[in-house]
C-alpha positions in Angstrom: 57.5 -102.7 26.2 57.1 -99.5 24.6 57.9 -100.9 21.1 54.4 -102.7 21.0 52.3 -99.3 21.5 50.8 -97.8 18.6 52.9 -95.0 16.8 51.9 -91.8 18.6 50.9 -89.4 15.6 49.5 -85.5 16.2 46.3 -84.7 14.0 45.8 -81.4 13.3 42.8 -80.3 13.4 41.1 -79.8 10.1 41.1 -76.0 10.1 44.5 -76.0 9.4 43.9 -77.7 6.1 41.2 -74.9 4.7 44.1 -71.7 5.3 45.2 -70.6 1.9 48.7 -71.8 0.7 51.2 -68.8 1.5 52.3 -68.1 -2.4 55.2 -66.1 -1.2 56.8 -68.1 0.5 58.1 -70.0 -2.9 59.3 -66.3 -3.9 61.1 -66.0 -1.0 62.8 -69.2 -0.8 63.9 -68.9 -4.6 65.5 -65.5 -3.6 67.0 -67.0 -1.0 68.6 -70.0 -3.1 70.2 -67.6 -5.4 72.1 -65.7 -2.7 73.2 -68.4 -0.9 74.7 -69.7 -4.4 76.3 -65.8 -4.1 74.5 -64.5 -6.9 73.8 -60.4 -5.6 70.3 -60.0 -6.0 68.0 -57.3 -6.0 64.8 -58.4 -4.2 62.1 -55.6 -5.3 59.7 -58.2 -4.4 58.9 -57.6 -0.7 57.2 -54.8 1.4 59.7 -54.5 4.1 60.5 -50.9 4.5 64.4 -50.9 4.4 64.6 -47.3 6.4 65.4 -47.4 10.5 62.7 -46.1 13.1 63.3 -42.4 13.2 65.8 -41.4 15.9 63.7 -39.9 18.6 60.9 -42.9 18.2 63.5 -45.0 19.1 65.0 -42.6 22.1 61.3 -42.8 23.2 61.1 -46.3 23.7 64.7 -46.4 25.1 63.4 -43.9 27.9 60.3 -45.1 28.7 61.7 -49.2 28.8 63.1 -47.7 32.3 59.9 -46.6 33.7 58.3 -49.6 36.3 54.7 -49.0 35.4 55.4 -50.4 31.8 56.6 -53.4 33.4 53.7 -54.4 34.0 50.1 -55.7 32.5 49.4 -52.7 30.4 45.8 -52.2 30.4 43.6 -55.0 28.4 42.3 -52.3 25.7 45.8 -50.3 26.2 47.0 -47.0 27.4 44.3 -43.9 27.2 47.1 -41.9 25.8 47.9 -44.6 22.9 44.3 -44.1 22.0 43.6 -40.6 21.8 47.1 -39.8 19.9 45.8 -41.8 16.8 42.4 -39.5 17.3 44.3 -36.2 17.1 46.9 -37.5 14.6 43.4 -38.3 12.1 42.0 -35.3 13.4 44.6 -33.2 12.1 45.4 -35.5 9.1 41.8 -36.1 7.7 39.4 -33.8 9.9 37.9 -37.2 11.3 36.6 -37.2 14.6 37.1 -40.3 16.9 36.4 -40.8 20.1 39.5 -42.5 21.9 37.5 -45.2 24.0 34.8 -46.2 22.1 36.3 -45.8 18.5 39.8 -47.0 18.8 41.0 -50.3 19.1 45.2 -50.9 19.4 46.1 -54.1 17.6 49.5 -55.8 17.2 50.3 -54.5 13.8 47.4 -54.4 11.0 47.4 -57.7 9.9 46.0 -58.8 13.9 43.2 -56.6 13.0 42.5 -57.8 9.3 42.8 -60.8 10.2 40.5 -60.6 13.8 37.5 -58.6 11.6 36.2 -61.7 10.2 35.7 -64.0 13.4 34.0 -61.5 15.3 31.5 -60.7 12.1 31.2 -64.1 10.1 29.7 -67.2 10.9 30.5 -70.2 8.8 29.2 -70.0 5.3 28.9 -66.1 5.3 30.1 -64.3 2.5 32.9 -61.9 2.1 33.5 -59.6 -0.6 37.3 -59.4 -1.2 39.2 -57.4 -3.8 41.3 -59.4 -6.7 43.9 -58.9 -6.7 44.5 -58.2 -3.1 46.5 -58.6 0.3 46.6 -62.1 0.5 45.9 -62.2 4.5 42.5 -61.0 4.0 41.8 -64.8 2.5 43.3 -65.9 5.9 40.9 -64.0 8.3 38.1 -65.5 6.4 39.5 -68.7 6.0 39.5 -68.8 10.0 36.3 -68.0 10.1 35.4 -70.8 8.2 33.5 -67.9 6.0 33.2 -67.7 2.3 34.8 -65.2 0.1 33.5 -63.9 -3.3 36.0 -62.2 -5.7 35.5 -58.0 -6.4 37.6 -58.0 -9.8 40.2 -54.5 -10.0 40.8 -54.0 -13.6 42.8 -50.9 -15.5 39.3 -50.6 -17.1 37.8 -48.8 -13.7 40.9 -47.6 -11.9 41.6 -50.7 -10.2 38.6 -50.1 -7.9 35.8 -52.3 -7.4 32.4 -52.3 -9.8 29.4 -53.0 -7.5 27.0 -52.9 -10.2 29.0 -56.1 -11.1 28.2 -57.9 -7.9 25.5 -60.5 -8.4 22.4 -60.0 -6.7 22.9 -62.9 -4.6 26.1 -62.1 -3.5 25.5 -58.6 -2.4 22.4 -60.5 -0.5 25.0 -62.9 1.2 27.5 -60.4 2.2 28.2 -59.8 5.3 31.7 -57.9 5.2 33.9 -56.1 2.6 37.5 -55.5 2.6 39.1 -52.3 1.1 42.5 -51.1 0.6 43.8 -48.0 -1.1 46.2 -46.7 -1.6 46.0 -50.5 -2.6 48.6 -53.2 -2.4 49.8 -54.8 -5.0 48.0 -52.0 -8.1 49.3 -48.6 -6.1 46.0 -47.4 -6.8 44.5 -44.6 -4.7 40.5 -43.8 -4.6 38.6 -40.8 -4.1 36.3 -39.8 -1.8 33.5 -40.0 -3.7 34.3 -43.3 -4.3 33.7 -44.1 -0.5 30.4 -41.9 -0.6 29.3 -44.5 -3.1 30.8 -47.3 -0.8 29.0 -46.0 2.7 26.0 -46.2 0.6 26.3 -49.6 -1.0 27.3 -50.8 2.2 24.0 -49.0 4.3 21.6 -50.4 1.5 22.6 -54.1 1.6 24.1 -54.5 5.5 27.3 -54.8 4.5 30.2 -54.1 7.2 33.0 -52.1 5.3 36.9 -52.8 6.3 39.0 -50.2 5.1 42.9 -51.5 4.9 44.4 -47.8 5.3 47.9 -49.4 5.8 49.7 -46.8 3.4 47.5 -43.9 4.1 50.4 -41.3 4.6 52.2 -42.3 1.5 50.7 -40.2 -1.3 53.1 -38.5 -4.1 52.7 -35.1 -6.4 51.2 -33.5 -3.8 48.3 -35.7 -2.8 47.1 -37.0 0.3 45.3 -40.4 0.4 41.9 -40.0 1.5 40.4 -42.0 4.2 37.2 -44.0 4.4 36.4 -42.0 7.3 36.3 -39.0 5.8 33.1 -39.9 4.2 30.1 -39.3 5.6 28.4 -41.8 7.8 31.4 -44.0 7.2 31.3 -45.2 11.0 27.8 -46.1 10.7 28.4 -48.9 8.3 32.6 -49.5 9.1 35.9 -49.7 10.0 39.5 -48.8 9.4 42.6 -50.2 9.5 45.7 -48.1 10.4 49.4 -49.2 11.2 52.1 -47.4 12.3 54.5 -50.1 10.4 54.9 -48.0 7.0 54.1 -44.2 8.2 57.2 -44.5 10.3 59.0 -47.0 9.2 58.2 -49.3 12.4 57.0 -52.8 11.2 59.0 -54.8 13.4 57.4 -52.9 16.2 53.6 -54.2 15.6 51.3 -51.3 16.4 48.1 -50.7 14.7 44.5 -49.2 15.1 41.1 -49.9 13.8 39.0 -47.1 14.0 35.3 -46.3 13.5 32.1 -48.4 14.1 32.3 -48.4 18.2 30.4 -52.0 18.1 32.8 -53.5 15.8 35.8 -51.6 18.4 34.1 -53.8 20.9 34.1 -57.2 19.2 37.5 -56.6 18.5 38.6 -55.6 21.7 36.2 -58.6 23.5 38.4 -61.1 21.1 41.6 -59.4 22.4 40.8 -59.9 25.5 40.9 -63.5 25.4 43.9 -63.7 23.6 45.9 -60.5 24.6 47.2 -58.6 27.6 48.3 -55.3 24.8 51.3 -54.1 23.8 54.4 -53.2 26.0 53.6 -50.4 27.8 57.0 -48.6 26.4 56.0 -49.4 22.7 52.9 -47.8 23.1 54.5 -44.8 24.8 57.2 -44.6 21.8 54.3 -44.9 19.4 52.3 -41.8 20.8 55.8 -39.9 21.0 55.2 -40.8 16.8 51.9 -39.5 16.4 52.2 -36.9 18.6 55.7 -35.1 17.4 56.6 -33.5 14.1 55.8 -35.2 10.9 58.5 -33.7 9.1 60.1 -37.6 9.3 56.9 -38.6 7.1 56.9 -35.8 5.1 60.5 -36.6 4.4 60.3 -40.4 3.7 56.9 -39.8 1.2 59.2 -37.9 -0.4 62.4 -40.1 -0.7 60.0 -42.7 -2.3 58.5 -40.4 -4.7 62.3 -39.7 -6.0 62.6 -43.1 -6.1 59.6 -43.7 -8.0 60.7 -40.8 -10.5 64.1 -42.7 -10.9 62.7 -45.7 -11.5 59.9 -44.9 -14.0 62.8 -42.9 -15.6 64.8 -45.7 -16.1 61.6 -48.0 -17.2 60.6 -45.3 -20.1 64.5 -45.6 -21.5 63.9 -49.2 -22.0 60.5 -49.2 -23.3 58.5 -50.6 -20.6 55.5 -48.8 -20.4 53.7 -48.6 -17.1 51.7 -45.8 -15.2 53.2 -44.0 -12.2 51.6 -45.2 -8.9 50.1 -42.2 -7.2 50.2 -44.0 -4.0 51.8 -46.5 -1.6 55.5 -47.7 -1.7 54.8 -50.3 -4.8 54.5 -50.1 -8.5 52.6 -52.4 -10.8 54.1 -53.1 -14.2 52.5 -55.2 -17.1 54.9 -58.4 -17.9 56.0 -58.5 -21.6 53.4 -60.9 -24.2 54.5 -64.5 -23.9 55.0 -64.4 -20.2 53.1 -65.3 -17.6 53.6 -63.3 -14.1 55.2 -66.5 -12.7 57.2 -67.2 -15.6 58.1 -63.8 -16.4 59.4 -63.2 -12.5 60.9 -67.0 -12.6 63.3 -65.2 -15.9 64.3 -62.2 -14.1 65.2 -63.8 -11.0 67.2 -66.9 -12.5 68.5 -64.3 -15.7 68.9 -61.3 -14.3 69.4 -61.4 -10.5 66.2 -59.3 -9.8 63.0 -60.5 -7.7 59.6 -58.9 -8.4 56.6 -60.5 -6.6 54.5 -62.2 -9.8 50.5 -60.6 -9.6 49.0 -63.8 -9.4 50.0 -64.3 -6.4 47.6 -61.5 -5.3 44.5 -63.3 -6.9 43.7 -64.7 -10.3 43.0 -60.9 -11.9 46.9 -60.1 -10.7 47.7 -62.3 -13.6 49.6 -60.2 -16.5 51.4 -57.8 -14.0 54.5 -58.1 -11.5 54.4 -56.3 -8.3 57.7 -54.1 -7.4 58.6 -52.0 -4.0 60.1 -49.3 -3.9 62.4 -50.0 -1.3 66.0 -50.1 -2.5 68.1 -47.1 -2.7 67.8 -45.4 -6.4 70.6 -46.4 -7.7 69.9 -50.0 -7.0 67.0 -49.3 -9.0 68.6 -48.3 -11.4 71.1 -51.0 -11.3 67.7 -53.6 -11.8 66.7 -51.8 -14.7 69.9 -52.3 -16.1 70.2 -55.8 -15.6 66.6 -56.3 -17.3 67.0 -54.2 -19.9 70.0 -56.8 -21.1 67.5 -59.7 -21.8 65.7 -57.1 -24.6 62.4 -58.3 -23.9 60.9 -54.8 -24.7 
């Protein structure tokens, strides 16, 4: 009988057919072709730390996964003590004063947050101002909130930070929300404060809600400290940031993250949480305030292993005449591709010629064209070792 019933077919619904394509997932799977013909590659092209949880993060968790009141519900906004170790860790780190129950909300890694910020502020057919090239999930928060986004070009030209003057009137009149990130993934560019004094009062003249990506805030070379968007003056009047625990301490897998500032926008967040979320594990959240709270020497000494690898590397680039600037921020670096190439075609040849990945810049918006994306997260002499391997195919 059942043979004469119509085919049963699942129609999704047609949200899921406005999400931006995920462009790295072609990269990934290419990579993954060539080792499993047992080619060794060196993927530079992902932004996986590849250093371990510092020991006594990890002897935190392991201690407090024996405790009974973590087996259960953890609160719906998380553990008090969660909360006010990210206030004194930005207290200490950037002088920035935050109030643990009113301006901090604990997420499940950044992205939660980045991509939560625009359903709680857009309604369909809002604008948001988005930075080109950029972190692609950004496009996927709006996308969700059936929200429109308009393109903030970063150029070499102006530091690879964003020209408001450039913003057409009518777009700065649409706007409801802008996304920021520096130190800034893919360009490794870092911006100054007075570059957020400009932004707070951009933002405060044309209602504009500022997000400020802060995911590689500790990771600042020669010396420098990134600066956050807090640290401008009446930044939490007009904003929030975004802070993860995932590349500060080398604990991506373990999704914790923070946005911080505007205590509305803490409460729209949290309100959306609610209906979705019953927080983190109560012993993740202890073993993430044991990382706030404890000596940063462990950050001090992984901001430093990248800067030596950043040294080797550029080292290695000048001896083969590819001409780039030094990042002064974040775990990436952002190279020019050679003329005749495209970023796609000119990653396509180093993959399939010379066994190295590199993430291609158009992947990160249209004005990523021209440049390849590279992390920093091989050993140095691996490094090395890619350098090698391109410098063979004498395309500079």
């Amino acid at each position: 009988m059942s043979q004469h019933l119509n085919p049963f077919t699942i129609e999704p619904a047609e949200l899921m057919s406005q999400l931006p394509t995920q462009f790295f997932a072609t990269l990934v799977a290419n990579v993954n072709r060539q080792i499993a013909q047992g080619h060794d590659v060196i993927n530079l092209g992902q932004g996986n730390p590849d250093q371990p949880t510092p020991a006594h993060i990890v002897d935190s968790l392991k201690e407090a996964a024996g405790q009974p009141q973590f087996h259960k519900y953890s609160p719906f906004t998380g553990f008090s003590f969660l909360k006010e170790a990210i206030a004194t860790r930005y207290k200490a780190d950037y002088n920035v004063d935050l109030d643990p129950e009113t301006e901090v909300a604990i997420l499940f890694g950044g992205k939660t947050g980045l991509v939560q910020l625009p359903q709680v502020l857009l309604n369909p057919g809002d604008v948001c101002l988005v930075p080109d090239p950029g972190y692609p999930d950004y496009w996927s928060g709006v996308a969700l909130a059936r929200a429109e986004m308009k393109f903030m070009p970063l150029t070499a030209q102006n530091g690879f930070l964003p020209d408001y003057d450039a913003i057409t009137p009518a777009d700065r009149d649409k706007a409801k929300l802008m996304f920021l990130n520096y130190p800034n993934n893919p360009t490794s560019a870092t911006a100054p404060l007075s570059f957020y004094e400009d932004t707070v009062a951009f933002a405060a003249k044309h209602g504009i809600v500022v997000a400020s990506d802060f995911a590689y805030g500790a990771i600042g070379f020669d010396g420098s400290r990134p600066v956050s968007f807090l640290q401008a003056e009446g930044a939490k009047e007009v904003g929030v940031e975004f802070y993860t625990l995932s590349k500060t301490y080398n604990m991506a897998g373990w999704r914790v993250g923070f946005a911080l500032g505007n205590a509305k926008i803490i409460s729209l967040i949290n309100a959306l949480q609610d209906h979705i979320y019953v927080s983190l594990f109560g012993g993740i959240q202890a073993a993430a305030a044991t990382a706030l709270t404890s000596s940063q020497q462990c950050v001090e000494d992984l901001v430093s292993r990248y800067q030596s690898r950043r040294d080797a590397f550029y080292d290695a680039l000048a001896d083969i005449g590819w001409q780039a600037d030094k990042p002064k921020g974040s775990f990436f670096c952002w190279l020019p591709v050679p003329k005749g190439y495209t970023s796609v075609s000119f990653a396509d040849l180093l993959l399939e010629e010379a066994k190295v990945a590199v993430a291609p810049g158009v992947g990160f918006g249209t004005h990523g064209e021209g440049y390849v994306r590279i992390g920093l997260l091989s050993d140095e002499q691996r490094l090395r070792e890619a350098v090698h391997r391109i410098r063979a195919l004498n395309l500079f």
